[in-house]
C-alpha positions as a Markdown table, in Angstrom:
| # | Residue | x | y | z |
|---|---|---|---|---|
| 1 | Unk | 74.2 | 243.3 | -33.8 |
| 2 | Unk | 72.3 | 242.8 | -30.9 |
| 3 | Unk | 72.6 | 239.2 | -30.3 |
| 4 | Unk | 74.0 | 236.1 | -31.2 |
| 5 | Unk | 71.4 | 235.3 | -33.6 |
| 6 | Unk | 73.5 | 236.1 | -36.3 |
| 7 | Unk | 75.7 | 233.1 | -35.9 |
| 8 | Unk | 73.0 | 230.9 | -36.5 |
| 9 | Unk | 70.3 | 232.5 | -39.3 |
| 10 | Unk | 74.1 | 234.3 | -41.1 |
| 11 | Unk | 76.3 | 231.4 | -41.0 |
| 12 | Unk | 78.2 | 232.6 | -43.9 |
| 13 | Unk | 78.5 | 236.1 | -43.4 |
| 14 | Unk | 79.7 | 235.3 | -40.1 |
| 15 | Unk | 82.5 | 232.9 | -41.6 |
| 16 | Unk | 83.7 | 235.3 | -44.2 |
| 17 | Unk | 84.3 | 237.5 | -40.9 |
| 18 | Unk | 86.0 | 234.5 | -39.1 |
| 19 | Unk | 88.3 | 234.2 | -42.2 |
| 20 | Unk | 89.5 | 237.9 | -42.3 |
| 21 | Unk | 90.1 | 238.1 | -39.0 |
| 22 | Unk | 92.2 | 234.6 | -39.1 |
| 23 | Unk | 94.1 | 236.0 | -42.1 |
| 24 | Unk | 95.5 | 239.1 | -39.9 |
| 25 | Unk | 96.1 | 237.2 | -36.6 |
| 26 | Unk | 97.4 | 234.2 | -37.4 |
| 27 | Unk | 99.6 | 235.4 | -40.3 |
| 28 | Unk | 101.3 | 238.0 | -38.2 |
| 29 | Unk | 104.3 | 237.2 | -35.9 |
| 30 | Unk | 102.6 | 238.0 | -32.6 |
| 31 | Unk | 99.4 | 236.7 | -33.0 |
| 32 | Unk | 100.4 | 233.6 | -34.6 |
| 33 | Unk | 103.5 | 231.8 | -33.8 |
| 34 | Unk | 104.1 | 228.4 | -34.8 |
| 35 | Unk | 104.6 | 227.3 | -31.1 |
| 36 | Unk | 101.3 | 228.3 | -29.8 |
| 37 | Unk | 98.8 | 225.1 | -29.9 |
| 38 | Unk | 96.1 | 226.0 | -33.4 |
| 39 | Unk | 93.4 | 224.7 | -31.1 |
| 40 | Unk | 94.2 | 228.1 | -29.1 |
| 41 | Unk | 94.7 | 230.5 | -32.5 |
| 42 | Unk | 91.6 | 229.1 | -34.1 |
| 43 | Unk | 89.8 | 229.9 | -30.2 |
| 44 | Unk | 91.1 | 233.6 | -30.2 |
| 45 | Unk | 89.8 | 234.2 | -33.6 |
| 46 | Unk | 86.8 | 232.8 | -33.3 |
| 47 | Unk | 85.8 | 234.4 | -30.0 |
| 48 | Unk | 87.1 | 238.0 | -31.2 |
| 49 | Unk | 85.0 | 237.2 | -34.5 |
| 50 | Unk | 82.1 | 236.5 | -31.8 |
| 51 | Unk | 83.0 | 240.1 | -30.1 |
| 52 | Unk | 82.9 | 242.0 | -33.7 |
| 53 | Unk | 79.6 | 240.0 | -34.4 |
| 54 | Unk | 77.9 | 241.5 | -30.9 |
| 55 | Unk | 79.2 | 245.1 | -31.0 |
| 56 | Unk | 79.2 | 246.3 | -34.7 |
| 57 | Unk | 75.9 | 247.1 | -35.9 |
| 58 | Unk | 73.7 | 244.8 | -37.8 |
| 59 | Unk | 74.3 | 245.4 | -41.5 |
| 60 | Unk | 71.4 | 246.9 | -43.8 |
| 61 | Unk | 71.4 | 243.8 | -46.1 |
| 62 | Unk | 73.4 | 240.3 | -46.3 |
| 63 | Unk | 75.4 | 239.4 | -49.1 |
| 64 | Unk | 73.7 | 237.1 | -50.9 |
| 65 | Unk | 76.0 | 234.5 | -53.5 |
| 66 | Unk | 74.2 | 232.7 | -56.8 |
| 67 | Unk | 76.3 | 229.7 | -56.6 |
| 68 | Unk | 79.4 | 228.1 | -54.4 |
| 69 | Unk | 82.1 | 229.0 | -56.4 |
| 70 | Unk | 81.3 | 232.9 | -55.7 |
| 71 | Unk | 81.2 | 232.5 | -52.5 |
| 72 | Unk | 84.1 | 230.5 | -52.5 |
| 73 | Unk | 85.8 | 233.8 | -54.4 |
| 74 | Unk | 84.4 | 236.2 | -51.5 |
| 75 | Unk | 86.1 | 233.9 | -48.8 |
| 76 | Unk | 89.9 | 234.1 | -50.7 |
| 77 | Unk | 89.6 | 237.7 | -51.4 |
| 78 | Unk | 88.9 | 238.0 | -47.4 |
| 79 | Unk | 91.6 | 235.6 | -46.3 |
| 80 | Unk | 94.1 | 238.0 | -48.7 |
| 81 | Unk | 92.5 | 241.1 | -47.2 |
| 82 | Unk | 93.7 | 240.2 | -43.9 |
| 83 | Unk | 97.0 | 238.3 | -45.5 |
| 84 | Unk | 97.8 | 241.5 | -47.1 |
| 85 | Unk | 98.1 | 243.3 | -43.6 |
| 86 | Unk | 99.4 | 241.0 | -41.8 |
| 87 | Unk | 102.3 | 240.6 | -44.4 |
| 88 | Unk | 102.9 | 244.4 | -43.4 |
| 89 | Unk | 103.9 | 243.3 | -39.7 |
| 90 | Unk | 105.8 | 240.2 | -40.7 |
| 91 | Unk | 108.0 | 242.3 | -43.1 |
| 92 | Unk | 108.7 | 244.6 | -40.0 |
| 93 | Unk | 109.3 | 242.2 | -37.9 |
| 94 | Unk | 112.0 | 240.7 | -40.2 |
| 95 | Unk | 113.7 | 243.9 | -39.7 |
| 96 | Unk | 115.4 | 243.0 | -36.8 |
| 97 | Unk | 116.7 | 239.3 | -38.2 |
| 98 | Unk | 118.1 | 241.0 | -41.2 |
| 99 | Unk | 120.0 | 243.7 | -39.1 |
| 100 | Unk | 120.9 | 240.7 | -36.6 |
| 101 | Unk | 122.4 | 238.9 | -39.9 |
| 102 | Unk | 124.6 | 241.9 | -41.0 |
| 103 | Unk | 125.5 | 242.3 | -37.2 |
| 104 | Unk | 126.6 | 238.9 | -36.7 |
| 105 | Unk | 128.7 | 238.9 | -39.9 |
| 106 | Unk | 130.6 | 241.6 | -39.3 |
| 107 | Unk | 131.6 | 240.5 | -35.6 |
| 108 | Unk | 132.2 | 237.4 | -36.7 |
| 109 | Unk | 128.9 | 235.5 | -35.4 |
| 110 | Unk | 127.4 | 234.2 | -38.8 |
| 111 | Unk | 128.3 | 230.7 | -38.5 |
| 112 | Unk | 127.1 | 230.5 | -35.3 |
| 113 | Unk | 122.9 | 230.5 | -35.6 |
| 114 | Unk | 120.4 | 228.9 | -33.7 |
| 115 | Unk | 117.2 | 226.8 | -34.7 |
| 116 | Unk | 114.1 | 229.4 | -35.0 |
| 117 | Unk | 110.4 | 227.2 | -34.3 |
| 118 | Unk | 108.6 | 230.4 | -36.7 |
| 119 | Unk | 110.0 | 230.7 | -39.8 |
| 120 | Unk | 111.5 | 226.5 | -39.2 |
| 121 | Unk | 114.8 | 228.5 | -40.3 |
| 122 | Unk | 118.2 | 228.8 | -38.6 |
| 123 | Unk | 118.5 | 232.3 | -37.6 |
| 124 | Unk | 121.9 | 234.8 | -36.3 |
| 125 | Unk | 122.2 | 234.7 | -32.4 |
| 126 | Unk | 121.8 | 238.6 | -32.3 |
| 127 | Unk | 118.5 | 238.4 | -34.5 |
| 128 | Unk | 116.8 | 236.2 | -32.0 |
| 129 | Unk | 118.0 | 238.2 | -28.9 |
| 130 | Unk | 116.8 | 241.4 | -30.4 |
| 131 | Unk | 113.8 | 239.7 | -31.9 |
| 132 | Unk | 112.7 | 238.6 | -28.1 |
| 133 | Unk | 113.4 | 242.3 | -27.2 |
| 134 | Unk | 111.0 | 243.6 | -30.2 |
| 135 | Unk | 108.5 | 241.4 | -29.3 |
| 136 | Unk | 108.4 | 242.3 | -25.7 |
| 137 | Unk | 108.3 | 246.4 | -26.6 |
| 138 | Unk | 105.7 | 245.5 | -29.0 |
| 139 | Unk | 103.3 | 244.2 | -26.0 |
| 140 | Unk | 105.1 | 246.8 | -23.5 |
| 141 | Unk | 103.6 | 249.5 | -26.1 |
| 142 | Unk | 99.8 | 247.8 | -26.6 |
| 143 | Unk | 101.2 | 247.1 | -29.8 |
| 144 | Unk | 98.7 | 244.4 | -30.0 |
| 145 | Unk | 95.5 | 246.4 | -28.7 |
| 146 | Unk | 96.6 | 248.4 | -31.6 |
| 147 | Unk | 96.0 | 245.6 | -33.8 |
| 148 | Unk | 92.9 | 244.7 | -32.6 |
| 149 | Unk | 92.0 | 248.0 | -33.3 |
| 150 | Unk | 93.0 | 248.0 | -36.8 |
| 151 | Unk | 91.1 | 244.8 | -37.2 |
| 152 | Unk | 88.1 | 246.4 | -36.0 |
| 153 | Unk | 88.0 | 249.1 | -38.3 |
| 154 | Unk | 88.9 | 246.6 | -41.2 |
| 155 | Unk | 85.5 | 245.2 | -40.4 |
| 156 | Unk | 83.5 | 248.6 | -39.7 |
| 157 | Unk | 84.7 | 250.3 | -42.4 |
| 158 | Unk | 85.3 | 247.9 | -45.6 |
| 159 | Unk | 81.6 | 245.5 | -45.4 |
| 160 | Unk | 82.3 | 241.7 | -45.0 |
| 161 | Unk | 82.3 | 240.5 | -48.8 |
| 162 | Unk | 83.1 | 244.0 | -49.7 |
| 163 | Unk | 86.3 | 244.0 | -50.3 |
| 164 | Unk | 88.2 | 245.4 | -53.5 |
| 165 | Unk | 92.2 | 245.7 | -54.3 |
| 166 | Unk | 93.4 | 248.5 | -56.3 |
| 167 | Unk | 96.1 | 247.5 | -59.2 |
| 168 | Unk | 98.9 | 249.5 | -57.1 |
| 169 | Unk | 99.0 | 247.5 | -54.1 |
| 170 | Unk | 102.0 | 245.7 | -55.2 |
| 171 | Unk | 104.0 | 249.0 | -55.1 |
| 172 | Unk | 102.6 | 249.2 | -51.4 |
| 173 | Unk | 104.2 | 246.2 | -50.8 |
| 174 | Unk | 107.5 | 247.0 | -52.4 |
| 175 | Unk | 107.9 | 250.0 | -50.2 |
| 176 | Unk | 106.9 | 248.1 | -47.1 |
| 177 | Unk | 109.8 | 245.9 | -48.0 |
| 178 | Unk | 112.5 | 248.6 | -49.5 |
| 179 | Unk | 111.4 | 250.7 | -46.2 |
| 180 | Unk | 112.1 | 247.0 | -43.6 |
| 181 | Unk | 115.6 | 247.0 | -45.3 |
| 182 | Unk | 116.4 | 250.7 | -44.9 |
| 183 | Unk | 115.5 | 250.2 | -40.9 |
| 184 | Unk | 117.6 | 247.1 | -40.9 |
| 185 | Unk | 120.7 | 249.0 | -41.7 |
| 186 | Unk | 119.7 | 251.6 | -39.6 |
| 187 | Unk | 119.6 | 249.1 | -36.7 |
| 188 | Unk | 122.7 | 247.0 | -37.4 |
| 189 | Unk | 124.7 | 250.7 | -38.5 |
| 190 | Unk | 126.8 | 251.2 | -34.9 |
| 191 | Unk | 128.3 | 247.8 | -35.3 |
| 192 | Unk | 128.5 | 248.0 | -39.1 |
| 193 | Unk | 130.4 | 251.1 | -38.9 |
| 194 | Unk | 132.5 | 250.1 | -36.1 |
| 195 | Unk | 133.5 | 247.1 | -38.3 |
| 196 | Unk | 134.2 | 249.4 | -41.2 |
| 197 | Unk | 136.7 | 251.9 | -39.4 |
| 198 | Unk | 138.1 | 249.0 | -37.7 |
| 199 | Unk | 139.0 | 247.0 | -41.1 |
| 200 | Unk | 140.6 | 250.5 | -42.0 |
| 201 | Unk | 142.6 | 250.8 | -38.9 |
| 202 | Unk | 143.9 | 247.1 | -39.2 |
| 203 | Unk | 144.9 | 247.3 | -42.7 |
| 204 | Unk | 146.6 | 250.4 | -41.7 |
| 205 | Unk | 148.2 | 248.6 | -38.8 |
| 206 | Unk | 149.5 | 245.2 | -41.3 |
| 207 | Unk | 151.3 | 248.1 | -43.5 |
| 208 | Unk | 152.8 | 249.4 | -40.7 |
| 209 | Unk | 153.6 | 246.3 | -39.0 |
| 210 | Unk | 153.6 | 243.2 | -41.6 |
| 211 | Unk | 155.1 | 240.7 | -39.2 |
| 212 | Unk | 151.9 | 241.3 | -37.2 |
| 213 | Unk | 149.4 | 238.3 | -37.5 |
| 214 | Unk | 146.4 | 239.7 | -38.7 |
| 215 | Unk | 144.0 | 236.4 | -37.9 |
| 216 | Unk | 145.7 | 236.4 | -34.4 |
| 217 | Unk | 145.7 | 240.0 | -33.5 |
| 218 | Unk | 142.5 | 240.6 | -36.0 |
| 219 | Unk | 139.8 | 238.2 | -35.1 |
| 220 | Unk | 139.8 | 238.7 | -31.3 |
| 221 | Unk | 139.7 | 242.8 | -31.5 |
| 222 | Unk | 136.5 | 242.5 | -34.0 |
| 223 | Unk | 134.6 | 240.5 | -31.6 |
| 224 | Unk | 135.3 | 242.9 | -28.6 |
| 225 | Unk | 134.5 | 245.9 | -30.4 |
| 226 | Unk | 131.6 | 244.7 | -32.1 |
| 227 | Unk | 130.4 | 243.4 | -28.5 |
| 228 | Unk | 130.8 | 246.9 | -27.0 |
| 229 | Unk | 128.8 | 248.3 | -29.9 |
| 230 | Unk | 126.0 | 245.7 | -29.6 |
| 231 | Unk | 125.5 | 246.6 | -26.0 |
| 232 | Unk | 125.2 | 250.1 | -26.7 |
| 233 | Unk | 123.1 | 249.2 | -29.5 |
| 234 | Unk | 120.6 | 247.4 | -27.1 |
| 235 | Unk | 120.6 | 250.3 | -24.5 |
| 236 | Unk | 118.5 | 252.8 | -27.6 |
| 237 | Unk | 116.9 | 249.8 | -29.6 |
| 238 | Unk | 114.0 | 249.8 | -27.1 |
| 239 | Unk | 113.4 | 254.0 | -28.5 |
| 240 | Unk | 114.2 | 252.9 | -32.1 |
| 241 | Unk | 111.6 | 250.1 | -31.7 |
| 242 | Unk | 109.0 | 253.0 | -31.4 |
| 243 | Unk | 109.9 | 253.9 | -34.7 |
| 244 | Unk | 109.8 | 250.5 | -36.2 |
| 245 | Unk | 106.1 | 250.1 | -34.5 |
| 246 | Unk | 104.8 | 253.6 | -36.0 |
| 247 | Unk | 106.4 | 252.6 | -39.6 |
| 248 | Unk | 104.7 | 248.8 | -39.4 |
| 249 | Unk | 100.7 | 250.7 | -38.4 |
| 250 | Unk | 101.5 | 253.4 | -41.0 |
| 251 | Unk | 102.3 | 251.2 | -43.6 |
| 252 | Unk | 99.1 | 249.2 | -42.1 |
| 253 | Unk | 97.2 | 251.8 | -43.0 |
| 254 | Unk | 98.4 | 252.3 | -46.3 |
| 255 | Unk | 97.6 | 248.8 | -47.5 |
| 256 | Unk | 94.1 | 249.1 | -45.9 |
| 257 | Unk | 93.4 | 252.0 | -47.6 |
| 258 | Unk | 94.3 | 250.3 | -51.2 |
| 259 | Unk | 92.1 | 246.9 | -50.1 |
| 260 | Unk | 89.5 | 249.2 | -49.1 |
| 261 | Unk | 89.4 | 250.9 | -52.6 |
| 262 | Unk | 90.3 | 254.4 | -50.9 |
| 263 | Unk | 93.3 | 255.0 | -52.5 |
């Protein structure tokens, strides 16, 4: 469209696009954390909406709706459309709190959890601190120009009011979340099996040696070894992130493709 006339003669086509891109951004962990102001969410959405409105190209014919409730229909499958793939990100994101869970248990960290303002949760201490770390690789990587991107081919390719879900998206979303908890364990695996062959070479060492005090002797060695594993864990999470990233736009993709009714 050439200008902003749009906004004022297609008030409702232009709303539907508001809502679909509000239902990525704001439902995704980067775009829409709880302690960003709404006044600033709603701003972004609306002014990229304003940006897709002025650059795409001015559809052959409007949607037209007999009656309120229809239209009212339209604007929930839209809002789901751009639910659906922001769930994607969110369930990758999650990775890294899961794997920070298992982590913190097995060093003996999983009492210990601090007060998380996005999820209004308590989370484990190594979640959050590789949670920071995943958000900060995400931006290092345009993770989020990627988004946009996505976004924008949401809209160019899948009409506003257009939008159809094919029966097997749930099975789409059960992979996106069987996937998340395979990475998770992937993440957490140098402390988890540091833990392992250090439970095995305790109980080995309490056979040998039963008047050793295993909470005494025990406890302490756990919580340096799992340290030492965490920090080598940190130094290649930054290239395992990558992988995370490219899983989260891949399975993107996928769900797009089963809104769009390509599939």
């Amino acid at each position: 469209m050439s200008s902003l006339t749009a906004v004022s003669e297609h008030i409702d086509y232009v709303f539907l696009l508001f809502i679909r891109v509000s239902g990525l951004l704001i439902s995704s962990p980067v775009f829409g954390r709880k302690n960003v102001p709404h006044i600033y969410k709603i701003g972004f959405c609306l002014i990229l909406t304003i940006v897709f409105v002025m650059i795409l190209p001015e559809p052959a014919s409007y949607p037209v709706y007999r009656h309120l409730f229809e239209y009212a229909l339209v604007c929930l499958k839209e809002l789901l459309f751009g639910v659906a793939m922001g769930f994607v990100l969110t369930t990758m994101f999650n990775v890294i709190m899961t794997a920070g869970a298992i982590m913190d248990y097995q060093i003996g960290y999983s009492m210990a959890s601090i007060y998380d303002p996005q999820d209004n949760t308590q989370t484990p201490v190594t979640g959050s601190l590789f949670n920071i770390m995943l958000l900060i690789s995400f931006f290092l990587m345009d993770g989020h120009l990627k988004l946009i991107e996505i976004l924008y081919r949401t809209v160019k390719e899948v009409p506003v009011g257009a939008v159809v879900a094919a029966p097997d998206i749930m099975w789409a979303a059960v992979e996106t979340m069987s996937t998340a908890f395979v990475l998770s364990v992937m993440v957490a695996m140098p402390v988890l099996a540091a833990g392992i062959v250090l439970e095995i070479a305790l109980g080995t060492l309490i056979k040998t040696v039963p008047q050793m005090n295993m909470f005494v002797v025990g406890i302490p060695v756990k919580i340096i070894v799992g340290l030492i594993m965490l920090i080598f864990s940190v130094t290649i999470f930054a290239d395992f992130s990558k992988g995370i990233f490219a899983k989260a736009f891949d399975y993107i993709e996928i769900m797009f493709s089963f809104l769009s009714g390509t599939a």
